[in-house]
N, C-alpha and C positions, 0 to 999 in steps of 0.2 A: 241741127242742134244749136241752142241758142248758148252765148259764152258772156257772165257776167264776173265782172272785178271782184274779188272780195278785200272791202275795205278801199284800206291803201296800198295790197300788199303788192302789187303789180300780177297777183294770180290771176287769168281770165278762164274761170270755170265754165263748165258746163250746167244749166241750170238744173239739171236733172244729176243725179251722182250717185255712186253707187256705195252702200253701206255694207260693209264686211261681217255684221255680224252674225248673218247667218250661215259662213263659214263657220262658225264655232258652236253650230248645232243649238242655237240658243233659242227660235222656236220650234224647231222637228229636227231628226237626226238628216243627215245629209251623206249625199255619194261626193269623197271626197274630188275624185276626176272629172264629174259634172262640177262641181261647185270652181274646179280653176278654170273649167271650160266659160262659165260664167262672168268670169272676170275678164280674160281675153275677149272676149262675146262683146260685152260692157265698153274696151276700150275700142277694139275695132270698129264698133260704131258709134263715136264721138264722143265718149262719157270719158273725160281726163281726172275728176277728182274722186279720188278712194278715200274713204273713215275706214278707221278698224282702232281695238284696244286692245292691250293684253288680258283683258277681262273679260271678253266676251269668246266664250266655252273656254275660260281659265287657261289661256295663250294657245289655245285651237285653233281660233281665228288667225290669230298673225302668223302662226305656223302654216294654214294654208294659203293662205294670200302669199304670203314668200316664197309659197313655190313655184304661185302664179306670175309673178312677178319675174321669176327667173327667167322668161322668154316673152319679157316685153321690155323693150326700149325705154329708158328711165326719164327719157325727156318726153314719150308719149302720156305719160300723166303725174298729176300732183298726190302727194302721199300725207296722207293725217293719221296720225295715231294719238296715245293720251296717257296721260303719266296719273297714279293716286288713288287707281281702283285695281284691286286684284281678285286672285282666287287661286287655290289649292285644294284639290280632292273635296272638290264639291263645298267648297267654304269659304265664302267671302272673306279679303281683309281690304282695308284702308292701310293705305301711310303715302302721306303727304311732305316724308322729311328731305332736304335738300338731298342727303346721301342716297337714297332710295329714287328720287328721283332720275338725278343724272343716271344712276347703275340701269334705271328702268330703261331710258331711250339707248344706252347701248343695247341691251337685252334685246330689245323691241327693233333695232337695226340689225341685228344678225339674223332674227328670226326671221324679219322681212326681206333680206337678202340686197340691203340699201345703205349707202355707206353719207348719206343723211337724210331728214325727213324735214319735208316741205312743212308740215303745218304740225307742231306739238301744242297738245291741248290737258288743260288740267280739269280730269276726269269730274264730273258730277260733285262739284266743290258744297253741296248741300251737306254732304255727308262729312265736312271737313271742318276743323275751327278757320273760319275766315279771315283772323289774324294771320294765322299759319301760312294763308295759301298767301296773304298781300306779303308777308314778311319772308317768307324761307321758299317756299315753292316756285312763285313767279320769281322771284330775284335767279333762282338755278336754273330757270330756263333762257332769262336775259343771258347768265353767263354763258350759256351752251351757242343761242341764237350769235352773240359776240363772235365765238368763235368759229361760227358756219356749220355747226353740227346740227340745226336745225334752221330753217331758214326764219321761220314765222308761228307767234307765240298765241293760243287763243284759250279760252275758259268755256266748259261745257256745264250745263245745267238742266234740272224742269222747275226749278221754283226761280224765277222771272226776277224776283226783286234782289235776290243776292248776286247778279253780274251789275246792277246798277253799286253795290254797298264798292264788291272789289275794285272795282274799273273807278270808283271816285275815291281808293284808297290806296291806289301806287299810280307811278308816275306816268306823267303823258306818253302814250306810244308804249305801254309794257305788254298792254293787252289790245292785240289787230285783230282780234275774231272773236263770237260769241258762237256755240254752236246750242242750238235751243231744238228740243226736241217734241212733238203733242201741243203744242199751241199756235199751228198755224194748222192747222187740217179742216174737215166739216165741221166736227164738232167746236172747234176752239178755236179763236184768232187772238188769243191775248195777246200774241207776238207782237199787233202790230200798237199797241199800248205804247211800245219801248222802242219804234221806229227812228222816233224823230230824235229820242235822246244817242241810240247809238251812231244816227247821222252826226250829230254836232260832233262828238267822241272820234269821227274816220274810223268807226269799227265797222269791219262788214260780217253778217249775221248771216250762219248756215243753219237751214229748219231742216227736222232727220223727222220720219216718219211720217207721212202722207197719210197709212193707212192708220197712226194711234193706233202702232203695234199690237196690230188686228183688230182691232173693234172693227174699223170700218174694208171687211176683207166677208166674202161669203164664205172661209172657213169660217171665219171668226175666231174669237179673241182666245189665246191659249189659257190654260186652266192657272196659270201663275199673273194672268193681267189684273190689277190693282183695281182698276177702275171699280165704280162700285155701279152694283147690280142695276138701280136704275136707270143708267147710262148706257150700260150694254145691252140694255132691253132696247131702248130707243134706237139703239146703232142698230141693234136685227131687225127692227121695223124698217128705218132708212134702206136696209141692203135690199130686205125685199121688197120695198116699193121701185128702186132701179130695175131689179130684177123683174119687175112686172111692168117694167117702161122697154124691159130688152137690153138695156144697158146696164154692164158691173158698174158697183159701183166704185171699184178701185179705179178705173175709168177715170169717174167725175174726178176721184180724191185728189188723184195723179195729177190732173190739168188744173186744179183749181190750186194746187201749192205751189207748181212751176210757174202761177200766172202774175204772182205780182215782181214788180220790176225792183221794187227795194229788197228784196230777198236774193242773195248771189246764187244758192243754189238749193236745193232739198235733196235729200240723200234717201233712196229706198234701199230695201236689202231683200237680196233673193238669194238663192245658190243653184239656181235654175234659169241655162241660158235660154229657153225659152222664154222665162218671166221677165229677162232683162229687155228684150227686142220686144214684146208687149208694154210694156212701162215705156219703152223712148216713143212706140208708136202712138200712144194716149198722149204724152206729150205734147206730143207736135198737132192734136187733134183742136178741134175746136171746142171752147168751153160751151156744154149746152148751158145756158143762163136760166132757162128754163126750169130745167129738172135740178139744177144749185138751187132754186128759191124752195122750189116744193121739198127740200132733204131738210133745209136751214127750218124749213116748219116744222119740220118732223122733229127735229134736235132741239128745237129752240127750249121747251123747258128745262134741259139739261143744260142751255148751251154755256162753253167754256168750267163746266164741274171739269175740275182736276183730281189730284191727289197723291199722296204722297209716294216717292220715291221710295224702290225697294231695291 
């Protein structure tokens, strides 16, 4: 396993990481003692950095990672979670207020069974007034980080141009992480647009989804994926042209997000310890350049369609 800094913050991650959200049932329902098996699975072979939210299956997720968590060594890995997105009986809410905040990372430390949390991140700040999050929300977690109750502050997003608005509207060093999710994969590299600005900034930049939350998966994309229809026409084309080369294509996805060296780490999410030990094995595999050209033909009329956060 390969282990890159993020940022400044002195974390040396694994480039590969493991996303929690499908502990929380978020795209198929899951067996809950597979799903902790997954995560011990995940650390036992080198993977140190976990994401999870209390929003992903409406505090499911961090409920079961916490369990997981109970019988692993707290210095064998780094702990992300995120304050500003929630849910209730099937219903999303927002609040991004300082009191809400703070109350969240306690909540989110019990339930994880961790008595602080390595990296707090301000959930999907799109969904937020951006005044709010530069004014009330970052300032609550400067005062948390002050006090050691978190060690390291970052902002998550998918629309690209609002971590440049916040990061150049509070102060130097508030914000050490950008966690950016769907624009570094096949289909999209907007990511690396915003490279060279989050070098000058010392922020280090985590990319979640390889697979663009199944487009690019031979299940393929669950019935709530955003993306619009001609996009996921072209991603089933891409899957089964791998598939007619012999190679998945979560394969390529997997090796081509873990391969650039300015990106600290990419986060996949499984809840199947088989899928973990398959994902670190594509990893470490060699990028065929080959069958990356012939997929990027395939996608290229779509290439980098995005769309709106749901």
């Amino acid at each position: 396993m390969e282990y890159r800094e993020i940022g400044k913050t002195g974390m040396k991650v694994s480039n590969l990481s493991f996303g929690a959200s499908s502990l929380g049932s978020v795209f198929h329902s899951i067996k809950e003692e597979e799903g902790i098996k997954a995560v011990h699975t995940a650390v036992e072979n080198g993977i140190n950095f976990i994401d999870v939210s209390p929003y992903y299956g409406h505090l499911k997720a961090e409920t079961v990672l916490g369990k997981a968590l109970k019988d692993i060594e707290r210095n064998k890995y780094y702990l992300s979670t995120k304050v500003g997105r929630y849910g209730k009986n099937g219903v999303n809410h927002w609040d991004y207020s300082a009191q809400k905040t703070i109350e969240s990372v306690d909540e989110s430390m019990e339930r994880l069974n961790v008595d602080y949390i390595d990296l707090i991140n301000v959930h999907d700040i799109e969904f937020a007034d951006l005044e709010q999050i530069c004014n009330e929300t970052l300032p609550a977690l400067v005062e948390l980080r002050n006090r050691g109750i978190v060690k390291h502050v970052g902002i998550t997003n998918l629309t690209l141009r609002h971590f440049r608005y916040v990061i150049d509207h509070v102060p130097s060093g508030t914000v050490e992480s950008v966690l950016s999710f769907c624009h570094y994969c096949l289909n999209d590299d907007a990511l690396t647009d915003y490279l060279d600005y989050f070098e000058e900034k010392g922020i280090g930049v985590i990319n979640a989804s390889p697979f663009s939350m199944g487009l690019l998966t031979k299940r393929g994309a669950p019935d709530w994926h955003p993306a619009p229809k001609p996009l996921q026409d072209l991603c089933r084309k891409a899957v089964n042209h791998c598939e007619s080369k012999g190679i998945a294509i979560e394969q390529l996805a997997v090796k081509y997000s873990v391969s650039n060296p300015r990106i600290a780490t990419t986060l996949f999410s499984t809840s199947r310890p088989e899928a973990v030990l398959q994902n670190i094995k594509w990893a470490k595999e060699a990028l065929n350049e080959e069958l990356l050209d012939e997929v990027h033909t395939i996608l290229k009329p779509r290439f980098r369609d995005t769309w709106l956060n749901s």
